[in-house]
C-alpha positions in Angstrom: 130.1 30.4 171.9 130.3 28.6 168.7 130.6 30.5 165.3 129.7 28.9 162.3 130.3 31.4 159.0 131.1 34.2 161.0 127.5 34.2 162.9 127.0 33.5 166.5 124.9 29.8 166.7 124.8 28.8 170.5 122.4 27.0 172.1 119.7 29.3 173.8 120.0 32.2 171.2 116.5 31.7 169.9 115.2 31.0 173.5 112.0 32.5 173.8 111.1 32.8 170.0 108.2 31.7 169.1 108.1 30.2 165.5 105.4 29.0 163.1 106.5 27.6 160.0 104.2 26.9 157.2 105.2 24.5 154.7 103.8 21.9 152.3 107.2 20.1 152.3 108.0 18.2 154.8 111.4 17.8 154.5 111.7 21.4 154.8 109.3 21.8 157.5 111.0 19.7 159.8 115.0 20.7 158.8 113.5 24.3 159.8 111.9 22.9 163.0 114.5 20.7 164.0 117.2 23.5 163.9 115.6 26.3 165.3 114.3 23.8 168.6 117.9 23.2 168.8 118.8 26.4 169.2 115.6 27.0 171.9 113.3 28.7 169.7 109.4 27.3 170.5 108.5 26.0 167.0 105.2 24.7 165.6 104.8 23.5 162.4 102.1 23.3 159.7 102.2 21.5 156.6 99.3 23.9 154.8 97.6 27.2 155.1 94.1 25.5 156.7 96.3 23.8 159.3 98.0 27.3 159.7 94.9 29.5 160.5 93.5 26.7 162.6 97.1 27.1 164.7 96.6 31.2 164.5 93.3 30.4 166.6 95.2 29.7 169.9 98.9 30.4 168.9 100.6 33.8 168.3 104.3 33.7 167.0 106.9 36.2 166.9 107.7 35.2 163.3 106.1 33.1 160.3 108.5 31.2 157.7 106.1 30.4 155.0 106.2 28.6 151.7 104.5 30.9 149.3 103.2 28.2 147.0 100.3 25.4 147.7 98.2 23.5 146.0 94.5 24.6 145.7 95.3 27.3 148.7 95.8 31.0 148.9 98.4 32.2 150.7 96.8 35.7 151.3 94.3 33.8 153.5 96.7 33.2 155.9 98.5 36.4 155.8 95.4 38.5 156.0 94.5 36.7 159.7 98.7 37.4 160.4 96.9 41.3 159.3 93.9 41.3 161.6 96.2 39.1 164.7 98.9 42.3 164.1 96.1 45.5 164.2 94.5 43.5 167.0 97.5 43.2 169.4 99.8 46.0 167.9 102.7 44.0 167.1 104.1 43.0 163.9 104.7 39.4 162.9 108.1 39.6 160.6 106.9 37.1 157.6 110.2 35.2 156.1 108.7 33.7 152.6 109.7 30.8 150.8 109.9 29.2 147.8 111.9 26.7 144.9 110.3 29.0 142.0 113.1 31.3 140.4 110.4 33.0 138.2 107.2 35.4 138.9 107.0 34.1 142.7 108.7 37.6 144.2 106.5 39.5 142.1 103.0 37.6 142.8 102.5 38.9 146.1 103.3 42.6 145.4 100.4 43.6 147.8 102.2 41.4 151.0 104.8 43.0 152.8 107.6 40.9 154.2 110.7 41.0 155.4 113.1 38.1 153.7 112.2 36.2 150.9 114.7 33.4 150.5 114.9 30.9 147.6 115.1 27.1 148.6 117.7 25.8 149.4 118.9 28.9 151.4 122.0 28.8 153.8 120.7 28.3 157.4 123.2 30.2 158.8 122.2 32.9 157.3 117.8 32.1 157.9 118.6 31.8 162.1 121.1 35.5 161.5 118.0 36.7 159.7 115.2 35.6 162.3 117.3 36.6 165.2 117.3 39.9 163.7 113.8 40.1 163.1 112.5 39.1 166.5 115.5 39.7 169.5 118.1 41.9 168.9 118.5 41.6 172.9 119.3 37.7 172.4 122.2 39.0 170.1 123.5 41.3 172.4 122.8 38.9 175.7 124.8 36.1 173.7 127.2 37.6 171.5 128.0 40.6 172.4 130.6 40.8 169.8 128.5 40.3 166.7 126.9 43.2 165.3 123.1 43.4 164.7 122.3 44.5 160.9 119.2 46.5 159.9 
């Protein structure tokens, strides 16, 4: 067991997590990817919100990390199909949100309920403490069993 700032990082903590992440920057899109594969999670990436929903067609993850802002898209495309996928199924798809903008981002999406909103750059310690907690407290618990699970 390795921990890194206080939270538990070993391999196969994520295993079993299924992760899209949206993101127009790539650099970002593949730090996220590249980390959370190491750590088992089953990530797919897109690098816009068509590429997204065209992914949502045959793909159903357990959590969404999505940039808030792109160019000539609307966000609240892709989280009403996350909407419809969730009342279809019954389960709810924890939406982690992200963005560089300091100002008015938070605030522009009053109507979309998420769970994290983290402001780039964020500590990745804390983003894998954060999605573990979202999607499998029984990972935690299985791995660590000394680390307590926050809610």
């Amino acid at each position: 067991m390795n921990l890194i700032n206080g939270f538990c990082l070993t391999v196969g903590i994520l295993k079993g997590v299924e992760v899209l992440i949206v993101d127009n920057d790539r650099d970002s899109r593949d730090l996220y990817a590249f980390l959370l594969k190491d750590l088992s999670a089953h990530v797919i990436t897109a690098g816009s919100v068509k590429e997204a929903l065209e992914i949502l067609s045959w793909f159903t993850p357990n959590i969404l990390v999505c940039e808030i802002r792109f160019l000539g898209e609307s966000i609240y495309t892709l989280l009403n199909t996350l909407s419809a996928m969730e009342a279809d199924n019954g389960n709810h798809i924890p939406i982690i949100v992200t963005s560089t903008s300091t100002t008015g981002t938070h605030d522009q999406i009053p109507d979309v309920e998420f769970e994290e909103y983290l402001l780039k750059p964020f500590d990745l310690d804390k983003f894998v403490f954060i999605i573990r907690n979202q999607v499998q407290e029984d990972v935690a618990k299985n791995y660590c069993p000394d680390v307590l699970v926050l809610h």
